[in-house]
N, C-alpha and C positions, 0 to 999 in steps of 0.2 A: 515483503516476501520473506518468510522463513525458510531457503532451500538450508538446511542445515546439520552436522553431524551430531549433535545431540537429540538424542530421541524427543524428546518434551516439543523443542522447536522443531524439528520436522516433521513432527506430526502437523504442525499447525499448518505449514506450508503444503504439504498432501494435500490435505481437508480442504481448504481455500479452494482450490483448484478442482476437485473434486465437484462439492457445492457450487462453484462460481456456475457449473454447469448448468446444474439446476436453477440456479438464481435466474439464467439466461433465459431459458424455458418458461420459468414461473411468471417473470418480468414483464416479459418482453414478447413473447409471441402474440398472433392474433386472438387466441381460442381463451386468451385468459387477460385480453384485456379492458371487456365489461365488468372482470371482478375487479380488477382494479380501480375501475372509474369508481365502484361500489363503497371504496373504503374511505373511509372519514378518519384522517389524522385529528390531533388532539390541535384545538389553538393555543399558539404560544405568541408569547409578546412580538409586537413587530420591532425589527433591529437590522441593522445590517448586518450584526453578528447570531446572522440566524442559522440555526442546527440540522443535520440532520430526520429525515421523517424516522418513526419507528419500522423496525425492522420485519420484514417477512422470512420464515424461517424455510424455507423449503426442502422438504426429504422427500423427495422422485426418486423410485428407486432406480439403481444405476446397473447395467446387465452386469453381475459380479464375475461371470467366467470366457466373457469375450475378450477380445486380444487386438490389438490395434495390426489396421493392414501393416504390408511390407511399407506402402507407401503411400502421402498425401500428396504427392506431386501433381495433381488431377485436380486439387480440390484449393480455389482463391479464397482469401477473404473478400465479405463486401469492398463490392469497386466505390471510390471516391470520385473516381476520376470527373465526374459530372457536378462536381461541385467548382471545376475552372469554370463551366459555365455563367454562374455567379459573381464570381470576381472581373470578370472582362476584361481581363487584362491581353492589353496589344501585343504584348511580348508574345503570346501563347497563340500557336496556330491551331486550332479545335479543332479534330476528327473522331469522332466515334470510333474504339476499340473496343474489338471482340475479346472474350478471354481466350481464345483458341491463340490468338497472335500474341498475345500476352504472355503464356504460358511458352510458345515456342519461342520468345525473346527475355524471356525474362533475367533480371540484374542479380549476378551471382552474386551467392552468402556471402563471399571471401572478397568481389570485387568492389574498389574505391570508385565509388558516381564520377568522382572530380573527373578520372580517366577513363573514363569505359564509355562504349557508343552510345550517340544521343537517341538511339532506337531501342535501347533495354529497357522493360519497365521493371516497375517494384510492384508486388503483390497485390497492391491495392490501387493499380492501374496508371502511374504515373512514368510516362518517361524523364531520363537521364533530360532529355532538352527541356522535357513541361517545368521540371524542378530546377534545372539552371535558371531558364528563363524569370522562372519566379522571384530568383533572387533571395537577398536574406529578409530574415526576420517577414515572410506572406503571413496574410490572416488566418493565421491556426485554427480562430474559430469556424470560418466558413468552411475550411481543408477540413477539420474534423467532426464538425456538427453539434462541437461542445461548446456553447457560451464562453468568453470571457466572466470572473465574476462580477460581482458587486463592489463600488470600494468601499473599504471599512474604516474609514475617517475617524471614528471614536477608538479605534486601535493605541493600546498605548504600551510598545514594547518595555518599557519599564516596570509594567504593571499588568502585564496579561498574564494571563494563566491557562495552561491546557483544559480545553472543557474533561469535567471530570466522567468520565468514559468508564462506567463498568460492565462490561462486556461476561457477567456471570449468567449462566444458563441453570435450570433442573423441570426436568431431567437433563441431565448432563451423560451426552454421547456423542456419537463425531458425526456430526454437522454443526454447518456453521451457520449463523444468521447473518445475512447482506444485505446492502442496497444497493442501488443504484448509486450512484457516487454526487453526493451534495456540491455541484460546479465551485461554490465558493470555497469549500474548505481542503481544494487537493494538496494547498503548501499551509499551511498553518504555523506561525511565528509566536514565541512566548519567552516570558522572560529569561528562561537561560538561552537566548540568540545567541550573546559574547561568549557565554561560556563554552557550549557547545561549537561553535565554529573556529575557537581554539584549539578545545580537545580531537576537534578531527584533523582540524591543519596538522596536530600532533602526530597523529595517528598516520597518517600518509608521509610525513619528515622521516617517520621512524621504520614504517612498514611495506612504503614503496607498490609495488604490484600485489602486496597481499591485498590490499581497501581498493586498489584504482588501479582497473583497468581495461582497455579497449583494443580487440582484436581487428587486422586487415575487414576491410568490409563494413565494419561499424560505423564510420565516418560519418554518411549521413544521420542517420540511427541518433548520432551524441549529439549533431550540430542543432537535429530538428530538434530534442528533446530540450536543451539549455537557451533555444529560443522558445521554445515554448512553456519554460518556467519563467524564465524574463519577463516575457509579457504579461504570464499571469503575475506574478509578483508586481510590478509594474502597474497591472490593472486595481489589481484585491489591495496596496499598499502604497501609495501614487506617496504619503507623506515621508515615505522609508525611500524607495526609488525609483528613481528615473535612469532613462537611455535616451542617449544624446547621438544623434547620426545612427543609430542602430547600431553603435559602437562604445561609446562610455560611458559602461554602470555609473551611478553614483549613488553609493550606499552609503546614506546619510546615518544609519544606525554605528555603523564601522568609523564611518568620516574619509570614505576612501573613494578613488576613482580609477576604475580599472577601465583597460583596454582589453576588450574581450577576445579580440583576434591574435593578445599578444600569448594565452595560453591554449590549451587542447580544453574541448568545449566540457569535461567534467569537472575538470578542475576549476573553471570557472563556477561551476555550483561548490563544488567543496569548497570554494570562498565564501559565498554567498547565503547558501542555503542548505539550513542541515537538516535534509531526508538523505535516505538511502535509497539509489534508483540501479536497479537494473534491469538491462536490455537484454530481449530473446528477440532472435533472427530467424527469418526463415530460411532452411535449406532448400536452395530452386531444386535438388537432385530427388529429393523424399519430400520434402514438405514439411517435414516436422522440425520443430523448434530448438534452440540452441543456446547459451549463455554466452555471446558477444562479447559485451561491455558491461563496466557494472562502477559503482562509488558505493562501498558497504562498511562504514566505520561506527553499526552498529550491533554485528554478530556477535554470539552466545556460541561456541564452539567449533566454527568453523571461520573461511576467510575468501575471498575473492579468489585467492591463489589455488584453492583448492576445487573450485567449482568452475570455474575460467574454459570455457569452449566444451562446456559437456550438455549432453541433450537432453531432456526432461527425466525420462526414465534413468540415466545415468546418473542425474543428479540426486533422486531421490532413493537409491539401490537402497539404505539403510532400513526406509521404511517398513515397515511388517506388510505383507500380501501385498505392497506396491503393484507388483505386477497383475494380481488378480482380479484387483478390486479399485485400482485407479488409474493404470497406466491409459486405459482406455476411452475413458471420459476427457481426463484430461487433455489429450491425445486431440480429439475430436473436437472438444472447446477453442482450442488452440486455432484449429484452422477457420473457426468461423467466427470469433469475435469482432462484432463492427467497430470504427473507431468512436464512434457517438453513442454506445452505451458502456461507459465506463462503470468498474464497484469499487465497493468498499466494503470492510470489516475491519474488526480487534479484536486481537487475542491477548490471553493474560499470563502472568505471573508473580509466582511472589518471591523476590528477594531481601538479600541483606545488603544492605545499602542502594547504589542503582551501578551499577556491571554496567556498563555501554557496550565495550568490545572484548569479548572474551575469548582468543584464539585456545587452541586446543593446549594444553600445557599452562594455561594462565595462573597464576597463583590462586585466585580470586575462584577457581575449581574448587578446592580444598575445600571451602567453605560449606558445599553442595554435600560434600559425605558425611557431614559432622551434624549432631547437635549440641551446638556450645549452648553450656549452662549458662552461662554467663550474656547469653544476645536479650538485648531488652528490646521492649516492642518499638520504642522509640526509631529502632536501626531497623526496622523492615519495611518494605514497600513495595507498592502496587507498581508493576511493570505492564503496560498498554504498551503493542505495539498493533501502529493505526496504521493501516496497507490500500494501499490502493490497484487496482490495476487496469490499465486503459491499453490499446492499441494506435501509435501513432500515423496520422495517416500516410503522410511522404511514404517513408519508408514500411510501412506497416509492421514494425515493429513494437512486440509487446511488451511492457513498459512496469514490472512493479515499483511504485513508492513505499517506505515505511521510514516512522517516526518513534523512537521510546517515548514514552513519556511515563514519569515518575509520580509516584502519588503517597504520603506517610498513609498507614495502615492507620493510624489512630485518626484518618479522615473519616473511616466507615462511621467512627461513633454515632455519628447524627445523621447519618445518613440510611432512612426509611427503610427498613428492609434488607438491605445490603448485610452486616452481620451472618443475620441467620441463613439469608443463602449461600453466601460464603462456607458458615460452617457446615451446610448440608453438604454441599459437593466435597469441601474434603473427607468430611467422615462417613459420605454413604455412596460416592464416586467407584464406581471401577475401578480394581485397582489396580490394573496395567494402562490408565488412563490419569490417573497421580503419579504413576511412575514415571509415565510418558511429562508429565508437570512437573516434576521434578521440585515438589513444595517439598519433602518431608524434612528440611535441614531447616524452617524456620515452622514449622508446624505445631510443635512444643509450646513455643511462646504465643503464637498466633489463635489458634483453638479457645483457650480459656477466655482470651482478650474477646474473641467474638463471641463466645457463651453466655460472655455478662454483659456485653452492651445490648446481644438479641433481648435478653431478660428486661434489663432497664428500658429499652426501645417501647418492649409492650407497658410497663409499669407505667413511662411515662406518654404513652397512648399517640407516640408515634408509628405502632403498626397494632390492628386488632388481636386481645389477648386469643393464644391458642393460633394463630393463622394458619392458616396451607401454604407451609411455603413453597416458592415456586419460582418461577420464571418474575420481574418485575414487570406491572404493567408500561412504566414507564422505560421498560431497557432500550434501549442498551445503555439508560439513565435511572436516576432514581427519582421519584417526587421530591417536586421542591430544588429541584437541582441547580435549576438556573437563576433562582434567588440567591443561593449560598454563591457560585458561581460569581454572577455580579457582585456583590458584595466584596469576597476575597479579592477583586482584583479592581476595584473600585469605578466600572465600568459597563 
């Protein structure tokens, strides 16, 4: 999630939400799920470190001058509730609920499950008694409809490396390309684990409520979300960790063994695990959605503190035509995402060195208005951040993930294609759409660098001399990608 006060990154975060709409539609519905059986992905090696499919890009166009009602308070997400069926579990006395009694009992935004009557439900049809009953740590997959993943046994944190993610477009305009979210790859582990779970401990020692934090109400929200990375982690990584009684991690990569009950369930991921998660709740009064909870110790101009209990539209004031042209869709997305179709996407940029946390004032700004003569291409790099968003079922709470991930600019050399589309979208881009990118502080040095590998790429008949450049056929990858990939990380 980009909800952010720099233009560059909130636009990204707009768009997502926007698209996610369509993706929804495109995806997912009945009328267009014969074309999908239609489509032939490309085969790629069998592995248990297998990748996401190629991307479908979907532009539906979105009514641009409707206005979101007074209120969603009328309108559930898909019910779960019939997935207790499944589990059979004794604890749980199963009766068939209406949305009508649902709606008239439903579990306030602001109130704690622990205390409130075992007759309120959560949005996605579970009462206060169904979710005690269940206890800790129930099968998330069955509750949400998303598989556990695969594990990945040839994982070697020492030696992994972020799949190389280039997420370049042309034409380049604001939509986004999504999928459907690859189950194995929603936490993704790579060699800077240590470092990164330092620098955020850092980050929270130092910044307190700015990176972390969880408003009345969220409670369940945090608990279900950090059992449910648990398990995944736990599932996708069984050689990195185990849980012992549903209670002590043991994080063989760290060498440590936490008691999970002994801290608040975010901070047990900002031990653990460096994504960035935050939580939107529903308001039972409107319906519309909210910034509860969050752990974000990877923002570009903004902070948790700043964005902490505000509602979709509020969050994104900054945007341009926010209100005309997205408040609405978004809006409307919101109330009906299932919990069993989760997405995904990446967005880019390019920096000097890799920024992780940049609150507003950061020195590391400076850098952004300049072009230093003196930056050599060696200090530049590809910034992916890789997002996720899913809806949890307990609570129905909707859940962004995102990941930076770093990449030297002098990776493009060999890599097919890459160069020349890079340089096309800087230099034939929009240009209140670069601004919004906020490249022109390394664009100096970056430009010429991709002008002469585009050249050598064709010379040396890694892409046809003259080509239309364009969109990759492999994106949101390059050819050849997952050779180099394996390779680099010797796995």
């Amino acid at each position: 999630m980009d909800i952010i006060n720099t233009p560059e990154s909130a636009l990204r975060i707009g768009v997502i939400l926007v698209a996610a709409t369509a993706v929804y539609l495109i995806l997912y519905r009945p009328s267009t799920k014969s074309f999908l059986n239609r489509v032939s992905l490309r085969g790629r090696r069998n592995s248990t470190a297998k990748t996401p499919p190629r991307s479908f890009s979907p532009e539906e166009n979105q009514p641009k001058s409707a206005t979101s009602p007074a209120s969603y308070n009328h309108a559930l997400p898909p019910q779960r509730r019939e997935a207790l069926l499944q589990l059979q579990e004794k604890a749980i006395r199963w009766r068939e609920v209406d949305e009508t009694e649902m709606r008239q009992n439903i579990l306030p935004m602001t109130a704690d499950y622990k205390t409130s009557p075992g007759n309120l439900y959560t949005p996605t049809g579970f009462s206060v008694d169904d979710i005690k009953a269940l206890g800790d740590f129930p099968d998330y997959a069955t509750l949400s409809g998303v598989p556990l993943p695969n594990p990945y046994l040839e994982h070697d944190i020492e030696k992994a490396k972020p799949r190389p993610y280039r997420p370049f477009r042309w034409s380049y305009h604001q939509t986004m390309s999504l999928t459907k979210l690859e189950t194995d790859w929603w936490i993704e582990l790579e060699t800077t684990y240590k470092d990164r779970i330092a620098q955020r401990k850092e980050l929270f020692a130092k910044n307190g409520k700015a990176v972390l934090d969880a408003l009345p109400g969220s409670e369940l929200a945090c608990k279900e979300l950090m059992e449910m990375v648990l398990q995944f982690i736990c599932a996708r990584y069984p050689q990195h960790f185990t849980l012992v009684d549903n209670r002590i991690l043991h994080n063989k990569i760290l060498g440590t063994e936490q008691d999970i009950r002994a801290k608040p369930p975010l901070e047990v991921l900002l031990d653990n695990v460096p994504e960035d998660f935050a939580l939107m709740l529903r308001d039972d009064q409107t319906g519309y959605y909210f910034l509860r909870a969050a752990v974000i110790c990877s923002a570009l101009g903004w902070n948790v503190g700043s964005k902490i209990g505000k509602q979709l539209h509020q969050i994104h004031e900054p945007i341009p035509d926010y209100k005309e042209k997205m408040q609405f869709s978004m809006d409307r997305f919101f109330t009906k995402m299932p919990t069993e179709k989760p997405i995904q996407r990446g967005s880019w940029g390019l920096e000097v060195g890799e920024p992780l946390y940049m609150p507003p004032g950061d020195p590391h700004e400076a850098l952004r208005k300049l072009q230093d003569p003196d930056l050599h291409i060696k200090d530049c790099t590809l910034r992916v951040d890789w997002q996720t968003l899913r809806r949890l079922p307990l609570s129905a709470s909707v859940v962004f993930n995102f990941k930076a991930l770093f990449a030297p600019i002098t990776e493009f050399r060999d890599e097919p294609g890459v160069p020349a589309l890079v340089s096309k979208v800087l230099t034939e881009g929009k240009q209140n759409l670069m601004e919004y990118k906020g490249v022109w502080h390394v664009q100096h040095v970056i430009l010429p660098k991709l002008e002469e590998w585009a050249q050598e790429q064709e010379e040396k008949g890694l892409v046809p001399k003259n080509w239309q450049v364009a969109t990759l056929d492999d994106s949101p990858w390059y050819k050849g990608w997952e050779e180099k990939w394996h390779r680099q990380q010797g796995f």
